[in-house]
C-alpha positions in Angstrom: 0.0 0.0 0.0 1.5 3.7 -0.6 2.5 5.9 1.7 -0.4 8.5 1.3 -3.0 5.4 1.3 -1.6 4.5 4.4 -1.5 7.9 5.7 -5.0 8.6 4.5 -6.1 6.1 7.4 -4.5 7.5 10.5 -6.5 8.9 13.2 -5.0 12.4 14.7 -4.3 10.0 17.4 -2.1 7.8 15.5 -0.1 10.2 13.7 0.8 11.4 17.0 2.7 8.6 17.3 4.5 8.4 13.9 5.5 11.9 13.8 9.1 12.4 13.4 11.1 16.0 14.5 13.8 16.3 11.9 17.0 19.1 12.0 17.0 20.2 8.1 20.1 21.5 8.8 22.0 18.9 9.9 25.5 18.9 9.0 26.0 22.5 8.6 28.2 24.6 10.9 26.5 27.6 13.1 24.9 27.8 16.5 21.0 27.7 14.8 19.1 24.6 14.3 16.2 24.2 12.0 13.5 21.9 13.2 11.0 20.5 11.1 7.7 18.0 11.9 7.5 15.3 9.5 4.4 12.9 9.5 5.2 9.9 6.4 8.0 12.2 4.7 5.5 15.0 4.9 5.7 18.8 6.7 3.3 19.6 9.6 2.8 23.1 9.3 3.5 24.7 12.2 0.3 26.9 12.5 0.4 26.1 16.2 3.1 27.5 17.2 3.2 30.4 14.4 0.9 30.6 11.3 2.5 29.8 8.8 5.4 28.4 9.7 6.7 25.0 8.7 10.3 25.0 10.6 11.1 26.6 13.9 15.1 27.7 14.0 16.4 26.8 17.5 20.3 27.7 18.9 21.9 24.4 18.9 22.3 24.7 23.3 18.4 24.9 23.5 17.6 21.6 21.2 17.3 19.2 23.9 14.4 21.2 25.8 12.4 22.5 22.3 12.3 18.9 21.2 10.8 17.6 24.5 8.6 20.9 24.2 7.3 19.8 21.2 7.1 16.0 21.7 4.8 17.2 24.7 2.9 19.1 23.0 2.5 16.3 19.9 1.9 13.6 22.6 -1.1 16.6 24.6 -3.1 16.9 21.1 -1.8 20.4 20.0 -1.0 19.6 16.7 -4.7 17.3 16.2 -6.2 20.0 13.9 -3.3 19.8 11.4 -3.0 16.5 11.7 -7.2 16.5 10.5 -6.5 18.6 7.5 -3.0 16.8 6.7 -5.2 13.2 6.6 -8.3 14.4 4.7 -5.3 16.1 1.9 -4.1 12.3 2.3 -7.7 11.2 1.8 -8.4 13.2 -1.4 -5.0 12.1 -2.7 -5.7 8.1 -2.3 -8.6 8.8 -3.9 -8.4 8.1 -7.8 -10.0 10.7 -10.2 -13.0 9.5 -12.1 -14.7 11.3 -14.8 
């Protein structure tokens, strides 16, 4: 089954649970972070935190405690509305088009 099928049948409960907090920058030399949430290879927009967003830039000595910020917030339901929209997108994407 593909991803987005698979994806398509999550509850906002579930994807709790498979969402992964990325660094997009990792590698790179500097004292910033980017952090990304990343549900089946997809962004979570970060409309929670700030509309619009889609990575939140952290200095590298405060990762530890704005990833277990954010896992607590993930595991509390916070991010449950865009988890909604992100598997009814998924939903209209497993779909195929008929005429």
């Amino acid at each position: 089954m593909k991803m987005i099928q698979l994806l398509s049948k999550l509850t906002p409960e579930q994807a709790r649970r498979h969402v992964i907090i990325k660094d997009i920058n990792r590698g790179r030399v500097g004292n910033e972070v980017s952090l990304s949430l990343n549900l089946g290879g997809y962004i979570v927009p970060l409309d929670v935190i700030e509309p619009g967003a889609t990575v939140l830039k952290v200095d590298k000595d405060q990762i530890n405690n704005v990833i277990q910020d954010l896992k607590g917030a993930i595991h509390r339901g916070a991010f449950d509305s865009m988890f909604v929209i992100m598997i009814r997108q998924f939903e209209q994407l497993s779909n195929p088009i008929t005429s």
